[in-house]
N, CA, C and O atoms as a GROMACS GRO file, in nm:
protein
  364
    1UNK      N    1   0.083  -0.119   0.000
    1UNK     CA    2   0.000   0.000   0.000
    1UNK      C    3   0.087   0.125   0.000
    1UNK      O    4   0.201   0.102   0.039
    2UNK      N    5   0.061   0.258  -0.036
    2UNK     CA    6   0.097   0.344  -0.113
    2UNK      C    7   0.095   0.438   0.086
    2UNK      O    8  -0.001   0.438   0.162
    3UNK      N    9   0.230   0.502   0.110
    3UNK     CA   10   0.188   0.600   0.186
    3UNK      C   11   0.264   0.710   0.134
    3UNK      O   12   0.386   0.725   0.122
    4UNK      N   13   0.187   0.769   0.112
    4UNK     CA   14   0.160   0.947   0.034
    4UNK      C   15   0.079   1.021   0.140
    4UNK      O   16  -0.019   0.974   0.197
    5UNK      N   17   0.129   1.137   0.158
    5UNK     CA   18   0.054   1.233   0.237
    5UNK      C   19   0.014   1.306   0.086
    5UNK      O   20   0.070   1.336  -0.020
    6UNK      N   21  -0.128   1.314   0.151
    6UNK     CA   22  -0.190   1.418   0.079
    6UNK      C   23  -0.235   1.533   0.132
    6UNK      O   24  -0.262   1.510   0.250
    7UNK      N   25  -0.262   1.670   0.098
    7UNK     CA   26  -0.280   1.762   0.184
    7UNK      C   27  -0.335   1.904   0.142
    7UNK      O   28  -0.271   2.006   0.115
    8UNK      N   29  -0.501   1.876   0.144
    8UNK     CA   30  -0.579   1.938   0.103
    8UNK      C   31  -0.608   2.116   0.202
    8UNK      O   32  -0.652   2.135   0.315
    9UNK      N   33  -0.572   2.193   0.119
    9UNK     CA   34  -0.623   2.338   0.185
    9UNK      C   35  -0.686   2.436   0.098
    9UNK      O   36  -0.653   2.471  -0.015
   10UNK      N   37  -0.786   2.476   0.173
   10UNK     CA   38  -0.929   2.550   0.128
   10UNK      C   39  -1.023   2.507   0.093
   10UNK      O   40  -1.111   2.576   0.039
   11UNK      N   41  -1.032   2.384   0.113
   11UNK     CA   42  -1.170   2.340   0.053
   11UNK      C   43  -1.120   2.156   0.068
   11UNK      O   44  -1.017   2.107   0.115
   12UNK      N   45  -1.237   2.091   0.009
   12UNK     CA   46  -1.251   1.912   0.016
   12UNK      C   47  -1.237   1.848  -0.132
   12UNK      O   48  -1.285   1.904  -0.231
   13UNK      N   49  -1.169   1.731  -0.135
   13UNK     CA   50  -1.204   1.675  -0.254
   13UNK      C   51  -1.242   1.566  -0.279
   13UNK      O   52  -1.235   1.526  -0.162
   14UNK      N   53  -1.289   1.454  -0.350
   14UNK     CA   54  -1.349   1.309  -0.306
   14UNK      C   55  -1.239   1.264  -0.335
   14UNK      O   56  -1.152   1.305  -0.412
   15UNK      N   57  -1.249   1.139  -0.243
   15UNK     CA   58  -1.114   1.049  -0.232
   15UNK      C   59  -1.099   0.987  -0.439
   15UNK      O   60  -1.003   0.910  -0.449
   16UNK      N   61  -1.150   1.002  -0.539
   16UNK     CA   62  -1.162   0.973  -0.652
   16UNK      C   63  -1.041   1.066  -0.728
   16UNK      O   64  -0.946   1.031  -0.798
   17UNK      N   65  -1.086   1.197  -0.688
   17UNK     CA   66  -0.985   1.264  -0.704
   17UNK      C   67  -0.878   1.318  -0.672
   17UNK      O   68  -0.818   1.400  -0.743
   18UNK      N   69  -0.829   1.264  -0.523
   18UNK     CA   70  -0.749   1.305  -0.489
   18UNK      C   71  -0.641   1.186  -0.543
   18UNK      O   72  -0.518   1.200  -0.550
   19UNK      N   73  -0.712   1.074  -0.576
   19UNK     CA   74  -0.614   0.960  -0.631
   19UNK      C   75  -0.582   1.008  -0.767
   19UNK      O   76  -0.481   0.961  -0.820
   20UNK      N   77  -0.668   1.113  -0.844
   20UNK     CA   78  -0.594   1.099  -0.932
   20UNK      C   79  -0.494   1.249  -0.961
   20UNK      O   80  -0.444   1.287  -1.067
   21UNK      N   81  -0.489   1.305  -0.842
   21UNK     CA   82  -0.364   1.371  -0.852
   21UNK      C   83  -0.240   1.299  -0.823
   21UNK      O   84  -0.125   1.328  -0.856
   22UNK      N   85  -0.285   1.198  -0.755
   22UNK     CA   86  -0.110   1.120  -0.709
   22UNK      C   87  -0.127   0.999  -0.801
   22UNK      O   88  -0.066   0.901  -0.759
   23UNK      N   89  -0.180   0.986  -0.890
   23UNK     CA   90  -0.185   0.939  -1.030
   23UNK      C   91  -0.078   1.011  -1.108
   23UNK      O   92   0.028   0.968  -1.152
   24UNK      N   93  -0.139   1.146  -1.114
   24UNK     CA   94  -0.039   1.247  -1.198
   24UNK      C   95   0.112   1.242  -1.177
   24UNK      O   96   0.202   1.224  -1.259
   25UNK      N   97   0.116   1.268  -1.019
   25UNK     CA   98   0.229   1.304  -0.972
   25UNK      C   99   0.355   1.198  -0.988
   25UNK      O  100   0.473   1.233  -0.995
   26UNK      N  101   0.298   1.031  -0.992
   26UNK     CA  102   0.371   0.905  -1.015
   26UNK      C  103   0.398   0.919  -1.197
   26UNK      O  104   0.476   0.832  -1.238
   27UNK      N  105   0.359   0.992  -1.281
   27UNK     CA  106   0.358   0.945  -1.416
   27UNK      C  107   0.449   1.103  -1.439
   27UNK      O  108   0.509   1.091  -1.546
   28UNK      N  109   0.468   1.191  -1.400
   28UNK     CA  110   0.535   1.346  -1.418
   28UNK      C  111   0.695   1.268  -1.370
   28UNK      O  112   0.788   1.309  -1.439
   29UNK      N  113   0.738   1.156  -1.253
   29UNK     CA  114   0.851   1.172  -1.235
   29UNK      C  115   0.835   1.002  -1.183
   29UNK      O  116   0.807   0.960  -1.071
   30UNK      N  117   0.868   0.918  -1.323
   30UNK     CA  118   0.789   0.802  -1.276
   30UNK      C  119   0.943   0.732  -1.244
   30UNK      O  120   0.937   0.624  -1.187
   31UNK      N  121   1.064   0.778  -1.273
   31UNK     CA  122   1.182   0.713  -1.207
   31UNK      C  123   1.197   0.782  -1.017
   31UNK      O  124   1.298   0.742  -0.958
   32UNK      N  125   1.129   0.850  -0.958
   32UNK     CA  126   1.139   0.918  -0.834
   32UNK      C  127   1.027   0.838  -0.756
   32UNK      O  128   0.932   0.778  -0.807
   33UNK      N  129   1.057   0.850  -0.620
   33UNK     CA  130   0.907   0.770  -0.608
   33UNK      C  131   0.876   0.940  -0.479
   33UNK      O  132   0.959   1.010  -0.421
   34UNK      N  133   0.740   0.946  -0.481
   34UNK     CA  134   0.653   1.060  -0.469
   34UNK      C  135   0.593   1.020  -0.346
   34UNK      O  136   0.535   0.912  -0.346
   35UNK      N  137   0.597   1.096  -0.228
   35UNK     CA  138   0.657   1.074  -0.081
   35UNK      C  139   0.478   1.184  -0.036
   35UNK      O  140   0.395   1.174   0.055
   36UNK      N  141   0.494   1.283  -0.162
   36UNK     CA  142   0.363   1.404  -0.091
   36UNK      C  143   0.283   1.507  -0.178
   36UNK      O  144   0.339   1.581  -0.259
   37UNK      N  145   0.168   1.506  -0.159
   37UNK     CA  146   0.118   1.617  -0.298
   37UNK      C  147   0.058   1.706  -0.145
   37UNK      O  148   0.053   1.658  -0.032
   38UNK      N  149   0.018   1.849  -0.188
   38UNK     CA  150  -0.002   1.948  -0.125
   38UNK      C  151  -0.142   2.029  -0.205
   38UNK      O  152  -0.115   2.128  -0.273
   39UNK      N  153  -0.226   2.003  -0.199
   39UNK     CA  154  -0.340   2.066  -0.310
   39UNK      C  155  -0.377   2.198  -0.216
   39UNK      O  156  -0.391   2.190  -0.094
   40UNK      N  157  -0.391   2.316  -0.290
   40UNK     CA  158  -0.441   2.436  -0.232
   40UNK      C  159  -0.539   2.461  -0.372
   40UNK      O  160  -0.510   2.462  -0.491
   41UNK      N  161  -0.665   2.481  -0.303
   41UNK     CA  162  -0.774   2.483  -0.369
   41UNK      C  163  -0.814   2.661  -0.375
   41UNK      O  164  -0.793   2.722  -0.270
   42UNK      N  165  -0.869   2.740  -0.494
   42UNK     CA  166  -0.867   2.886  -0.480
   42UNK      C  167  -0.993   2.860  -0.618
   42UNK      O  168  -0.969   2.840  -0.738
   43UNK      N  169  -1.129   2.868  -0.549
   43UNK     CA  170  -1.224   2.826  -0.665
   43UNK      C  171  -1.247   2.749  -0.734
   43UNK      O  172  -1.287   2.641  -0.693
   44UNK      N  173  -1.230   2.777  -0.883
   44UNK     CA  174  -1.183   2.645  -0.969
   44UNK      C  175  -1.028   2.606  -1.022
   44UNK      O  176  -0.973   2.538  -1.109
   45UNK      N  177  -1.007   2.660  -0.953
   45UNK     CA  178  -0.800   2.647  -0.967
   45UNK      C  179  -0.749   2.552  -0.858
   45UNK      O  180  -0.802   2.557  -0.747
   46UNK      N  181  -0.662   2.475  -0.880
   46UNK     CA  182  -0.611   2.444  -0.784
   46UNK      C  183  -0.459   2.411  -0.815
   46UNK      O  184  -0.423   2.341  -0.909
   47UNK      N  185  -0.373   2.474  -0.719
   47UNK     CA  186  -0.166   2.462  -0.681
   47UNK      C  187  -0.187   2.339  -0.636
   47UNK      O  188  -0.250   2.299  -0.538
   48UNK      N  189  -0.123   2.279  -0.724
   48UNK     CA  190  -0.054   2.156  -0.682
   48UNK      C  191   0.114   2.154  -0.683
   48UNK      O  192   0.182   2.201  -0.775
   49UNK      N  193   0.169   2.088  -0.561
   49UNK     CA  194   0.278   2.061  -0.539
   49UNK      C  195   0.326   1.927  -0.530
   49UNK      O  196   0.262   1.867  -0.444
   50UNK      N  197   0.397   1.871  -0.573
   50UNK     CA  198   0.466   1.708  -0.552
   50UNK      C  199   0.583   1.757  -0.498
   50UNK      O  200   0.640   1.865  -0.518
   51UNK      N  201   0.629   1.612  -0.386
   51UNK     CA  202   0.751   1.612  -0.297
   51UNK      C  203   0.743   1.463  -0.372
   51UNK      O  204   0.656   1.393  -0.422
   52UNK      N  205   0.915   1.455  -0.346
   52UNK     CA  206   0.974   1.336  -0.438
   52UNK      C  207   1.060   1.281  -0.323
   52UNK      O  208   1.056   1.360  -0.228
   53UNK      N  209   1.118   1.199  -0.303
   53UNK     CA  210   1.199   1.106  -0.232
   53UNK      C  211   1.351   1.170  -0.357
   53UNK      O  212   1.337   1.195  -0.477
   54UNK      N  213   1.452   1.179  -0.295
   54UNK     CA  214   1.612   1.211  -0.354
   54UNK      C  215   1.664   1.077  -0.427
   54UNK      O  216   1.748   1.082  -0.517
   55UNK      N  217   1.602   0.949  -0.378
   55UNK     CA  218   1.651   0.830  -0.397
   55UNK      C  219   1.539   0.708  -0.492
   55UNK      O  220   1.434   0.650  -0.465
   56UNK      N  221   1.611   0.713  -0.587
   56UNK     CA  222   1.545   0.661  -0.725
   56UNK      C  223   1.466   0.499  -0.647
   56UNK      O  224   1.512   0.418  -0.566
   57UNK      N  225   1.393   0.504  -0.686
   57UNK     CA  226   1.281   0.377  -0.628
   57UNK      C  227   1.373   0.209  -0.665
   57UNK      O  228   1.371   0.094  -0.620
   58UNK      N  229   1.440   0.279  -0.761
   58UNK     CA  230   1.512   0.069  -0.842
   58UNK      C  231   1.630   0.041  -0.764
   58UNK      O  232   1.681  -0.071  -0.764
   59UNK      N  233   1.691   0.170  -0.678
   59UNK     CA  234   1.811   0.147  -0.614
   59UNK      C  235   1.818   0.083  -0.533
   59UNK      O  236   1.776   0.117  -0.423
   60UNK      N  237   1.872  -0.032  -0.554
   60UNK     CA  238   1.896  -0.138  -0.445
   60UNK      C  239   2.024  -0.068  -0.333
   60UNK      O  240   2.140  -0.033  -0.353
   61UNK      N  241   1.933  -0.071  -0.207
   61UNK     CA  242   2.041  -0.032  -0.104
   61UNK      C  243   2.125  -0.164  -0.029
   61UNK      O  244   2.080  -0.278  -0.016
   62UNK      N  245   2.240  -0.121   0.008
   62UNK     CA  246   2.339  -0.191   0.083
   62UNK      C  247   2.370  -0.146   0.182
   62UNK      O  248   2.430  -0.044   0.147
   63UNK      N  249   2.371  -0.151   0.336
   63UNK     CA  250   2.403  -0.140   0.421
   63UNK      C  251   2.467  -0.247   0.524
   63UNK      O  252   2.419  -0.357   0.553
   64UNK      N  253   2.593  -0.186   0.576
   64UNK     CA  254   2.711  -0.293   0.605
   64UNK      C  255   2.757  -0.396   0.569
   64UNK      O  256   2.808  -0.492   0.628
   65UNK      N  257   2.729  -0.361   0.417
   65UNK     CA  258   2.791  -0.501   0.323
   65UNK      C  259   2.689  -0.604   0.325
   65UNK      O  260   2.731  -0.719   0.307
   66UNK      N  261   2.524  -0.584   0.347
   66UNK     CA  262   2.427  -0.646   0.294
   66UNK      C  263   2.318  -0.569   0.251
   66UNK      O  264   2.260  -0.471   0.297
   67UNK      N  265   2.298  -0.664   0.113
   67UNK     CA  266   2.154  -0.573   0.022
   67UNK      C  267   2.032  -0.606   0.078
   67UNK      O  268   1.984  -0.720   0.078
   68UNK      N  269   1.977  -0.503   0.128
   68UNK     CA  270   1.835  -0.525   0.200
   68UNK      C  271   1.700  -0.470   0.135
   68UNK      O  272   1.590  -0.458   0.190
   69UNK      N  273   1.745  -0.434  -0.024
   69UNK     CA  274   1.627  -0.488  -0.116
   69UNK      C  275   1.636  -0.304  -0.173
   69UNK      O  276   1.720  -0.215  -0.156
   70UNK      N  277   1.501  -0.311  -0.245
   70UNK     CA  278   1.543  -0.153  -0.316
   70UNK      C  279   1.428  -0.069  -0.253
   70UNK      O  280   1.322  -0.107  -0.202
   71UNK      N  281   1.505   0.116  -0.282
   71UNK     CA  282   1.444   0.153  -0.199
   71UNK      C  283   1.273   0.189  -0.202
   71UNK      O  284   1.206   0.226  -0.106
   72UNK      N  285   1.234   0.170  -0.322
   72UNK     CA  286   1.114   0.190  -0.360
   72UNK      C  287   0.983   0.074  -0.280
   72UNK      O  288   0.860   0.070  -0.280
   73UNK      N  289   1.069   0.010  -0.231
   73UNK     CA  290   0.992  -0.133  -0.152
   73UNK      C  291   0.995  -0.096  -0.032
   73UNK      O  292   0.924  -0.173   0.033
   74UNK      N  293   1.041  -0.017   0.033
   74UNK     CA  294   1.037   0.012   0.154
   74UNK      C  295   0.929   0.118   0.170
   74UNK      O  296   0.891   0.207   0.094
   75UNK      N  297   0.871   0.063   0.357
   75UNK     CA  298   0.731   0.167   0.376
   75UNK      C  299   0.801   0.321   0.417
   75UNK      O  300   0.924   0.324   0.407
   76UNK      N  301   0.751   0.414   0.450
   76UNK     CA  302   0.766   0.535   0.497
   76UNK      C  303   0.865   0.524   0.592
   76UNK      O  304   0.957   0.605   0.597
   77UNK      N  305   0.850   0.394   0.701
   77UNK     CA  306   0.914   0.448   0.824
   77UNK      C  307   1.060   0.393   0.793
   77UNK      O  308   1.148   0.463   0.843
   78UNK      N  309   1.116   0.261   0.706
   78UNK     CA  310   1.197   0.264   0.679
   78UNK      C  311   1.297   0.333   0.595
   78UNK      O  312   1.420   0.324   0.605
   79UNK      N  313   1.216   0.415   0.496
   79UNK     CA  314   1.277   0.518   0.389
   79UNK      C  315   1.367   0.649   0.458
   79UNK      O  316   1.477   0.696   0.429
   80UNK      N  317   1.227   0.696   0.605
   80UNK     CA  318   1.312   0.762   0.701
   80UNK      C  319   1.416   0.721   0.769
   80UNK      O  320   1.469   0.817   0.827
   81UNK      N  321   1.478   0.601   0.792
   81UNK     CA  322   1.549   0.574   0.882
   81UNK      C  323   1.626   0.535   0.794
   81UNK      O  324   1.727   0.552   0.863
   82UNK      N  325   1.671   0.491   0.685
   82UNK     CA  326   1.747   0.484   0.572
   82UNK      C  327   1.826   0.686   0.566
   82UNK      O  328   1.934   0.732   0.601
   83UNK      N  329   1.703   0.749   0.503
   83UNK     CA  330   1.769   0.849   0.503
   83UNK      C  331   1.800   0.945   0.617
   83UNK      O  332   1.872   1.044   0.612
   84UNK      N  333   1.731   0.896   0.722
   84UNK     CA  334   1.804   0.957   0.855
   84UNK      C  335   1.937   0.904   0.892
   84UNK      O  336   1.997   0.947   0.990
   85UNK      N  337   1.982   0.814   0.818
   85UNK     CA  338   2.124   0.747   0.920
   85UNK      C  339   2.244   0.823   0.928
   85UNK      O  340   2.225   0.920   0.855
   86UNK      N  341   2.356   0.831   0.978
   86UNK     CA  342   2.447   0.933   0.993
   86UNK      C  343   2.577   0.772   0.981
   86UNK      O  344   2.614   0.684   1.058
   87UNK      N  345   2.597   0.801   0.878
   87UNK     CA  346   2.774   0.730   0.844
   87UNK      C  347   2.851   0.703   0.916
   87UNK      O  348   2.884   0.815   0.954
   88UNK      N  349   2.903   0.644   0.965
   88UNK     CA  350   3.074   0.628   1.069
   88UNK      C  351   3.157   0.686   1.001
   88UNK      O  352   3.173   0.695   0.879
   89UNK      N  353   3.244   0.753   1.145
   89UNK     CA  354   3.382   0.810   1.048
   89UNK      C  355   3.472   0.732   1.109
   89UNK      O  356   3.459   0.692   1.225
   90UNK      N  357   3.562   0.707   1.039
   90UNK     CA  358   3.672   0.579   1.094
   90UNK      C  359   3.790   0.728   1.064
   90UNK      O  360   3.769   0.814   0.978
   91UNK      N  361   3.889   0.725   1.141
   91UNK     CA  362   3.981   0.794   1.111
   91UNK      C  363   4.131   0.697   1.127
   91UNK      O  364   4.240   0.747   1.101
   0.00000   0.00000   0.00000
């Protein structure tokens, strides 16, 4: 299952359409994988914003000399803790 924040301001939209903005947003940058859309609604207009993940979805990660699969397979909380980690410095 897909976790995307979505994040509707000024107004409501049916869950029909809000899928198919993060429809859009997966096919505009379909090598990135798409982490957040931001809809600001102003009448019949609406700003849309996409947030992307830095790290291409096919990249198989390695950590301490084992591959623990790619990063596009991983849920939210592991993607954060992937890109939260802080390196060793060996001097």
């Amino acid at each position: 299952m897909e976790n995307i924040e979505v994040t509707v301001i000024g107004g409501d939209i049916s869950p029909v359409e809000r899928q198919e903005y993060i429809e859009r947003g997966k096919k505009n940058k379909p090598d990135m994988v798409l982490t957040a859309v931001e809809i600001v609604l102003d009448g019949e207009y609406a700003d849309v914003t996409y947030r992307y993940s830095d790290i291409p979805p096919n990249m198989t990660i390695c950590i301490g000399g084992c591959m623990i699969g790619k990063f596009g397979s991983f849920n939210r909380g592991k993607q954060a803790e992937y890109l939260g980690r802080v390196p060793n410095s060996i001097n």
